[in-house]
LUMZATOR-439972 format. One record per residue: x, y negated, z negated of N, C-alpha, C in turn; residue in three letters. Coordinates in steps of 0.1 Angstrom, whole numbers, padded with zeros to 4 digits, always signed. Layout:
XYZXYZXYZALA ...
This chain:
+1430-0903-0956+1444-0902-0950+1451-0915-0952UNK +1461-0916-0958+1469-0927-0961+1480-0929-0949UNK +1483-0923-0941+1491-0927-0929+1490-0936-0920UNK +1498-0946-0919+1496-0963-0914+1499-0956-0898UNK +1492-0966-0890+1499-0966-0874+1507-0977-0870UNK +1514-0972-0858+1529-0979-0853+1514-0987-0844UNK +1506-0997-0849+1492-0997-0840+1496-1006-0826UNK +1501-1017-0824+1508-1020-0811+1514-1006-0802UNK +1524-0996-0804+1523-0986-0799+1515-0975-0795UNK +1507-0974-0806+1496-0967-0805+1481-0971-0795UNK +1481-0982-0798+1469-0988-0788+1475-0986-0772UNK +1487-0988-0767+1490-0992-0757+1489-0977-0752UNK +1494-0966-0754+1491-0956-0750+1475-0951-0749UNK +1470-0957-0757+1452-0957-0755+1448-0956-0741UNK +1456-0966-0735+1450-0970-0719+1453-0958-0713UNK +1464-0949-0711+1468-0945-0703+1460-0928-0702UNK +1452-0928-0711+1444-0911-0710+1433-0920-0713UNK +1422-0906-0720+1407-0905-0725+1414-0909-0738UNK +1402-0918-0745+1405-0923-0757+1408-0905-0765UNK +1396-0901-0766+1400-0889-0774+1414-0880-0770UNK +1420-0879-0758+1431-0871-0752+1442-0881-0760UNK +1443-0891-0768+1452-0898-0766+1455-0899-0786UNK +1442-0902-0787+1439-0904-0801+1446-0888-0808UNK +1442-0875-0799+1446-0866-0803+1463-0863-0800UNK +1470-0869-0791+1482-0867-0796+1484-0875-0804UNK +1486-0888-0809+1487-0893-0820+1485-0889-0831UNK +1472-0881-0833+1473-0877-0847+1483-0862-0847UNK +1484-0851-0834+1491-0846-0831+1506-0847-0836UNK +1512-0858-0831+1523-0861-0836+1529-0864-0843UNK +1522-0873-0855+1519-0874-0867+1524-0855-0879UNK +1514-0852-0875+1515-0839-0878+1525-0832-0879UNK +1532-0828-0866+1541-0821-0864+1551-0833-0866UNK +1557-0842-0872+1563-0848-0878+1565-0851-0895UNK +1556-0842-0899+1551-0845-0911+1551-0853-0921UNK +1548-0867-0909+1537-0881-0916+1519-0876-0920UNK +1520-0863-0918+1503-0862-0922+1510-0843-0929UNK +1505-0841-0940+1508-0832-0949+1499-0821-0949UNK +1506-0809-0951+1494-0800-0954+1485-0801-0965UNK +1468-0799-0964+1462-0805-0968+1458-0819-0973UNK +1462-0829-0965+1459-0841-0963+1446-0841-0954UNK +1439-0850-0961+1424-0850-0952+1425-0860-0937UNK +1420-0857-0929+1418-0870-0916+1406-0873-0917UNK +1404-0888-0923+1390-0892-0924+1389-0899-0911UNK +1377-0896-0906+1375-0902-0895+1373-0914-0894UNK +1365-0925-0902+1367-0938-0902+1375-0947-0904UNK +1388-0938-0914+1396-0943-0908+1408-0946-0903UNK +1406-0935-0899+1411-0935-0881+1411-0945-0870UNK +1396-0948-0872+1389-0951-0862+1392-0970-0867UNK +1392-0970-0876+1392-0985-0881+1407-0989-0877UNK +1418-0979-0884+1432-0984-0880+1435-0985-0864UNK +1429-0974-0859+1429-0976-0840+1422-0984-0838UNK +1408-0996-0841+1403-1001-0836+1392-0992-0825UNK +1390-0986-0829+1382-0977-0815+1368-0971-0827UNK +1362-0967-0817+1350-0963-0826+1349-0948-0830UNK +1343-0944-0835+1343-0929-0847+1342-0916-0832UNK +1332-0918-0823+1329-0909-0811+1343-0902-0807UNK +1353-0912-0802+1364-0901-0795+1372-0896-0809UNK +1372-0910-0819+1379-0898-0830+1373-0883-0833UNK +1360-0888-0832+1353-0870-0842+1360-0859-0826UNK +1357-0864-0815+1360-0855-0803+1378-0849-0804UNK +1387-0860-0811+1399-0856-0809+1402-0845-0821UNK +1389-0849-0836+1396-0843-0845+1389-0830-0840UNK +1379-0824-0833+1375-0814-0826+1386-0806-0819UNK +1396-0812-0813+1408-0810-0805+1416-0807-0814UNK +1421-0809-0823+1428-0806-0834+1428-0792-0838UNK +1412-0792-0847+1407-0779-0850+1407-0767-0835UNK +1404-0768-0826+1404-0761-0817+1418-0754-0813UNK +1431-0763-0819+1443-0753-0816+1449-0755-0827UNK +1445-0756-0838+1453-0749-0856+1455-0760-0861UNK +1455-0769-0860+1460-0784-0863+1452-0787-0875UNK +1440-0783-0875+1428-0791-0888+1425-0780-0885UNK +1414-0783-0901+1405-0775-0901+1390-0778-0908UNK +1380-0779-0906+1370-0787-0909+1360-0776-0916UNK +1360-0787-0928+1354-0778-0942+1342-0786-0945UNK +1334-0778-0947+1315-0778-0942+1314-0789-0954UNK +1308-0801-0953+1302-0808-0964+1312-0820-0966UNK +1326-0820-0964+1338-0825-0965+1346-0834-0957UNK +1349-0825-0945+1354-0834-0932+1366-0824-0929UNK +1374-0831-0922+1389-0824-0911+1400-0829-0920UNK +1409-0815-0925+1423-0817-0930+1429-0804-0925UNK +1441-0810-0927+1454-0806-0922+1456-0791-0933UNK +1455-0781-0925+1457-0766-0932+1469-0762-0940UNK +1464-0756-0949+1477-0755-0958+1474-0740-0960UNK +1478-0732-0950+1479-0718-0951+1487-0712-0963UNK +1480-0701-0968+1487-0692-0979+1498-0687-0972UNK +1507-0682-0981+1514-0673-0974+1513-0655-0968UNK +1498-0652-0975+1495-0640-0968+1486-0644-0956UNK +1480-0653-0952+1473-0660-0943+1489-0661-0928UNK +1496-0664-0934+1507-0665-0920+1514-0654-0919UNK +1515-0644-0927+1520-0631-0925+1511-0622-0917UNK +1501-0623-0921+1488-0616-0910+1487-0626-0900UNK +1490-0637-0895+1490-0641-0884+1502-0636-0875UNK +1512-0636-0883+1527-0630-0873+1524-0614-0873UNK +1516-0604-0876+1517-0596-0879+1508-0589-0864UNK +1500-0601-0870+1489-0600-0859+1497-0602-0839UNK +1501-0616-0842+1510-0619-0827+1519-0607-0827UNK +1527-0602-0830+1533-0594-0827+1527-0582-0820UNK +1516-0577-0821+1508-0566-0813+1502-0573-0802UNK +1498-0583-0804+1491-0593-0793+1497-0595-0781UNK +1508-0604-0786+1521-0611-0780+1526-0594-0770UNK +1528-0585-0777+1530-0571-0771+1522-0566-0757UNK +1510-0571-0762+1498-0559-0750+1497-0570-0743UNK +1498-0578-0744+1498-0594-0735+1510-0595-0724UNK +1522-0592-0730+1531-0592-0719+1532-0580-0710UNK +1524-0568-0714+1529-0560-0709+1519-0555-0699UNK +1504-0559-0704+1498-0563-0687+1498-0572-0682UNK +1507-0587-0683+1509-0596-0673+1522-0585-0665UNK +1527-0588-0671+1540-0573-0661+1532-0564-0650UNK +1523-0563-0652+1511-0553-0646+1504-0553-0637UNK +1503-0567-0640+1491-0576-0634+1497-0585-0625UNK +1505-0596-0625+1508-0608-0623+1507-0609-0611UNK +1506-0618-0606+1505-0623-0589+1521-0636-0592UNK +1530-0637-0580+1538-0643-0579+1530-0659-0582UNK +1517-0664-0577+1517-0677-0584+1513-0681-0597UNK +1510-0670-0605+1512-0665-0618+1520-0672-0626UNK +1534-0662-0621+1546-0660-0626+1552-0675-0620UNK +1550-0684-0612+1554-0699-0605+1547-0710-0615UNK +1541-0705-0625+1535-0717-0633+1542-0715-0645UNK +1544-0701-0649+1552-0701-0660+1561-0709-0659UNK +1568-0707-0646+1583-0712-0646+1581-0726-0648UNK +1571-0734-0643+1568-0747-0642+1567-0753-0656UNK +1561-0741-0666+1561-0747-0676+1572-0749-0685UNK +1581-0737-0683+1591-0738-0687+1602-0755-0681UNK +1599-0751-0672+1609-0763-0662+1605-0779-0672UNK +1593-0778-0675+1593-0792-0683+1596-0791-0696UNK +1593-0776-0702+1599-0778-0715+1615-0783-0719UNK +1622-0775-0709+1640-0774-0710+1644-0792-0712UNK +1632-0797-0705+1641-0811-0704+1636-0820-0721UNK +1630-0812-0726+1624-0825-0739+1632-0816-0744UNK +1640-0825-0754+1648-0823-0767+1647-0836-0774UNK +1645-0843-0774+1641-0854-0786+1633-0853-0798UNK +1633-0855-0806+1622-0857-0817+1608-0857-0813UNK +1612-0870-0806+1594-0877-0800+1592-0869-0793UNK +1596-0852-0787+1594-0847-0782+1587-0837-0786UNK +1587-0835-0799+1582-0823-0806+1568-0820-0801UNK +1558-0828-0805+1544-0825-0804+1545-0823-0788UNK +1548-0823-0774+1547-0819-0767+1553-0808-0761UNK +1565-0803-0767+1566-0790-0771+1556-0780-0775UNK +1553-0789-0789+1547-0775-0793+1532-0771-0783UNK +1531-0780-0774+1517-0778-0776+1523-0773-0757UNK +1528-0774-0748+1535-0765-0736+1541-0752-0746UNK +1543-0753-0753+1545-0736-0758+1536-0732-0758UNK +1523-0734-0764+1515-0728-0769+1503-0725-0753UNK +1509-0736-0748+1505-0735-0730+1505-0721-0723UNK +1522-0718-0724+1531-0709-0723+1523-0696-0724UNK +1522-0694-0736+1519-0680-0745+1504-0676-0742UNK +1496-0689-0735+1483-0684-0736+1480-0682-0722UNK +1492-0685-0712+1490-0685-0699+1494-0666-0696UNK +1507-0665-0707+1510-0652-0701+1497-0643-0704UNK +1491-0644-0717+1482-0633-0720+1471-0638-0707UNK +1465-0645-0704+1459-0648-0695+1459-0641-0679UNK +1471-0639-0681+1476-0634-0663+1467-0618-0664UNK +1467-0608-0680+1465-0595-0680+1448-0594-0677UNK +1439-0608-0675+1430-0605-0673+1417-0599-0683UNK +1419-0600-0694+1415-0591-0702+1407-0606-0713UNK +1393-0604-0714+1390-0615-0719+1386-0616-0736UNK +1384-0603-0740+1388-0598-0750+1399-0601-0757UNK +1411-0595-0752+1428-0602-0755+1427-0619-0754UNK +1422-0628-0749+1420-0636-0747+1418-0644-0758UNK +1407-0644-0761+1394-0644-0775+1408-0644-0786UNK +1407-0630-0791+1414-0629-0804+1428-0634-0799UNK +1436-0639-0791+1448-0642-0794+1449-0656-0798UNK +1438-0661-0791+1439-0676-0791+1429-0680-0814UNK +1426-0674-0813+1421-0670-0828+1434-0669-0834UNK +1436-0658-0833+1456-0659-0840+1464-0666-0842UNK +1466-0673-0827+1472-0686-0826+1467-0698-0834UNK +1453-0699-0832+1451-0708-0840+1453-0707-0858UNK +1453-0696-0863+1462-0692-0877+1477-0694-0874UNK +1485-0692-0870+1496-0693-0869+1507-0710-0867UNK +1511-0707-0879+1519-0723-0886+1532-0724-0878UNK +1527-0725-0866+1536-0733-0854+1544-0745-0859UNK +1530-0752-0860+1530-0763-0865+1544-0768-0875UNK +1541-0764-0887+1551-0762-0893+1562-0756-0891UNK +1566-0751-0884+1582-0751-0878+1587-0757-0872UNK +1577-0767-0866+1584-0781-0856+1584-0791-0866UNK +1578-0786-0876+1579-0804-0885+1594-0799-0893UNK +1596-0785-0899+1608-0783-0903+1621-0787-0891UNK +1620-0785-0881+1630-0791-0867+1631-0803-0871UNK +1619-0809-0874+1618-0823-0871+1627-0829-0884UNK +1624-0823-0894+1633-0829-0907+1649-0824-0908UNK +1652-0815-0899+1664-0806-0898+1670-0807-0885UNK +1676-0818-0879+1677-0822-0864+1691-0819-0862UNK +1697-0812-0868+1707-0803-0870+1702-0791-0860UNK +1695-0787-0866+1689-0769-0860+1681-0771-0849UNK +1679-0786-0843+1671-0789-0829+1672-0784-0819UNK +1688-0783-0815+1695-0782-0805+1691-0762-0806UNK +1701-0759-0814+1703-0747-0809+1687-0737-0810UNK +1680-0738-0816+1665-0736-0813+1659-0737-0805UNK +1659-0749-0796+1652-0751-0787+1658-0744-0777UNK +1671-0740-0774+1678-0735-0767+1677-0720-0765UNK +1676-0716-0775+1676-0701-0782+1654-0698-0778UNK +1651-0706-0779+1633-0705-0773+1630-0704-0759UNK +1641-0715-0752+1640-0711-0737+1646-0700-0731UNK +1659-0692-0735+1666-0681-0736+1650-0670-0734UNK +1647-0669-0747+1637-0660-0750+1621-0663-0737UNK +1617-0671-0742+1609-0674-0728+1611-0672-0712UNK +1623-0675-0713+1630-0671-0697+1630-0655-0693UNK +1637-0651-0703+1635-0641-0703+1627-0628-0700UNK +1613-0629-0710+1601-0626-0707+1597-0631-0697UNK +1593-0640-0690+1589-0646-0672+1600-0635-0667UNK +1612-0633-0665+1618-0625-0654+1615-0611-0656UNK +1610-0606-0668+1605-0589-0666+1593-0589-0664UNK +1582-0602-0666+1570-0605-0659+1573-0601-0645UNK +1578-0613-0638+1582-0611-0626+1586-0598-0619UNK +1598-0592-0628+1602-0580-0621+1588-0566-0624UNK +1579-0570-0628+1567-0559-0632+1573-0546-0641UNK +1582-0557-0653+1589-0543-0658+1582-0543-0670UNK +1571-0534-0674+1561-0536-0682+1570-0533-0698UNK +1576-0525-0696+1583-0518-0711+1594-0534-0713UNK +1598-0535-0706+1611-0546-0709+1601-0564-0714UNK +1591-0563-0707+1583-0580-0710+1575-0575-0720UNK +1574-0562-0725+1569-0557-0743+1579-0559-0751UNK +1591-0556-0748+1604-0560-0757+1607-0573-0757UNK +1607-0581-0748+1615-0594-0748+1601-0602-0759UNK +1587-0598-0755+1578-0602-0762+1582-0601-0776UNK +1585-0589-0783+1584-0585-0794+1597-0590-0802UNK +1608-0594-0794+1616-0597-0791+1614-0617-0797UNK +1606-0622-0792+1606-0635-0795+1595-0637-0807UNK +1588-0628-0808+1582-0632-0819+1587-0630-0832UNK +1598-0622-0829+1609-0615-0844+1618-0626-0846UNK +1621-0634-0836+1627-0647-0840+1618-0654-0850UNK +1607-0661-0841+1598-0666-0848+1595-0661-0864UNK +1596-0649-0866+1595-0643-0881+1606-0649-0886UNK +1619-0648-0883+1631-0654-0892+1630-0667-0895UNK +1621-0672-0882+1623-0688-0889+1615-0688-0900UNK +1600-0681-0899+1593-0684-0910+1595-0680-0926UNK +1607-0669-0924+1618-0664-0934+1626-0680-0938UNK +1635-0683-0929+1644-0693-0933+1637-0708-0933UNK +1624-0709-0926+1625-0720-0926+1611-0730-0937UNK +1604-0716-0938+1587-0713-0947+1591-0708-0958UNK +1602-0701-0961+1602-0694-0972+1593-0679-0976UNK +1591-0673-0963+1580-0664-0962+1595-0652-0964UNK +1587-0645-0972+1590-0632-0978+1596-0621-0965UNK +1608-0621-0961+1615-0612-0955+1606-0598-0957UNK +1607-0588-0963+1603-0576-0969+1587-0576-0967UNK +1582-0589-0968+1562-0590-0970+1564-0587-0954UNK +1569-0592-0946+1570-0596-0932+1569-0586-0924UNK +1580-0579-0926+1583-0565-0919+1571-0555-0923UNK +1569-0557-0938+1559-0545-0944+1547-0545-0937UNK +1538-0560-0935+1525-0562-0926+1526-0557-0912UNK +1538-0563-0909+1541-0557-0893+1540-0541-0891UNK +1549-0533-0900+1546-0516-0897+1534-0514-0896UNK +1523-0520-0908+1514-0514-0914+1503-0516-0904UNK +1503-0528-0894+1494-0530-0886+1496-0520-0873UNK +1509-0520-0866+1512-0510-0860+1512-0500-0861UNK +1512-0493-0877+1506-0479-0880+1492-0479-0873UNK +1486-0489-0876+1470-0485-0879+1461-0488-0864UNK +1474-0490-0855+1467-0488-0841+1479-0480-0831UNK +1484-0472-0840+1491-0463-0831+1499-0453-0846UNK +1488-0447-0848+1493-0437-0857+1497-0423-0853UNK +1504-0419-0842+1511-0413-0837+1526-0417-0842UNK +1526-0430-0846+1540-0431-0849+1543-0432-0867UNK 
């Protein structure tokens, strides 16, 4: 990895978590800034050499990485930064779209009012970051968000494979396009809490058909960006989407 550290900045935030919790937003942020490139390697030493700190919490943060899509660690080699095909993110949106579906629609089902009180909480902190330097903590309270709703339906199963999904899914890459496009900041971020909000109030109201739509609903955004902002095939998009839906509800 050739990416230098801001290391006076970086050190100073060292104190204030677990070396590893800290090390890993740094390299976090990096990322979703895209000072660290798809398939760029994170060598661990040095890492650990430019932080001053020793290899232990690095290898633990680059663990944290891999654990929610960020790296990906190739047997013999070490931890880099994923450079998904484009049929690799089409079958991940293809996939969240049925997920993201059966997920909202037994939180709607299911939910207990302090459930539905954390959502909002999480929302409540997202609405206030709009900055740049805000990105990587966005992305990663969204991703909070999405695993909290499927979580409410109880189902550990749904659990398992969504969070699998997610971890395919080039999140990531849409905040680093924000991040280079600070034009499209604003009304995005805006247009994500709209949609989020949303889904939490048909949560709330236990309106199971309507928090399947608002779901299905935000992930069809999510497809446009990956249209407009990935260059992912309009036409490939929709086509994976029927075809998966065919093949678990072939009544339709």
């Amino acid at each position: 990895m050739n990416t230098s550290f801001d290391t006076q900045k970086d050190l100073e935030s060292l104190r204030r978590k677990s070396l590893k919790e800290e090390i890993f937003d740094i390299l976090h942020g990096k990322i979703i800034a895209g000072k660290v490139k798809p398939g760029e390697w994170l060598r661990q030493e040095d890492i650990a050499t430019q932080l001053g700190v020793s290899m232990t919490p690095v290898r633990e943060a680059l663990d944290l990485l891999v654990s929610v899509g960020l790296a990906e660690r190739v047997p013999y080699r070490g931890v880099r930064v994923p450079q998904p095909s484009s049929d690799e993110i089409v079958e991940a949106y293809a996939m969240r779209l049925l997920l993201e579906a059966a997920g909202a629609r037994a939180a709607a089902l299911k939910r207990e009012q302090s459930q539905v009180d954390e959502l909002k909480r999480i929302l409540s902190r997202m609405k206030d970051l709009r900055s740049l330097n805000d990105m990587s903590t966005l992305r990663q309270l969204s991703r909070q968000f999405h695993q909290s709703v499927v979580a409410i339906g109880k189902n550990s199963t749904l659990d398992r494979l969504y969070e699998m999904v997610m971890n395919s899914f080039p999140d990531w890459m849409l905040y680093e396009y924000l991040f280079r496009h600070t034009d499209l900041l604003e009304s995005s971020l805006d247009s994500e809490y709209q949609e989020h909000m949303a889904l939490v109030e048909a949560i709330e109201a236990g309106d199971a058909d309507l928090a399947e739509q608002m779901a299905i609903a935000h992930i069809r955004q999510l497809g446009k960006e990956l249209v407009e902002y990935l260059g992912i095939s309009y036409e490939v998009l929709e086509s994976k989407a029927r075809l998966l839906r065919a093949s678990f509800s072939p009544e339709e």
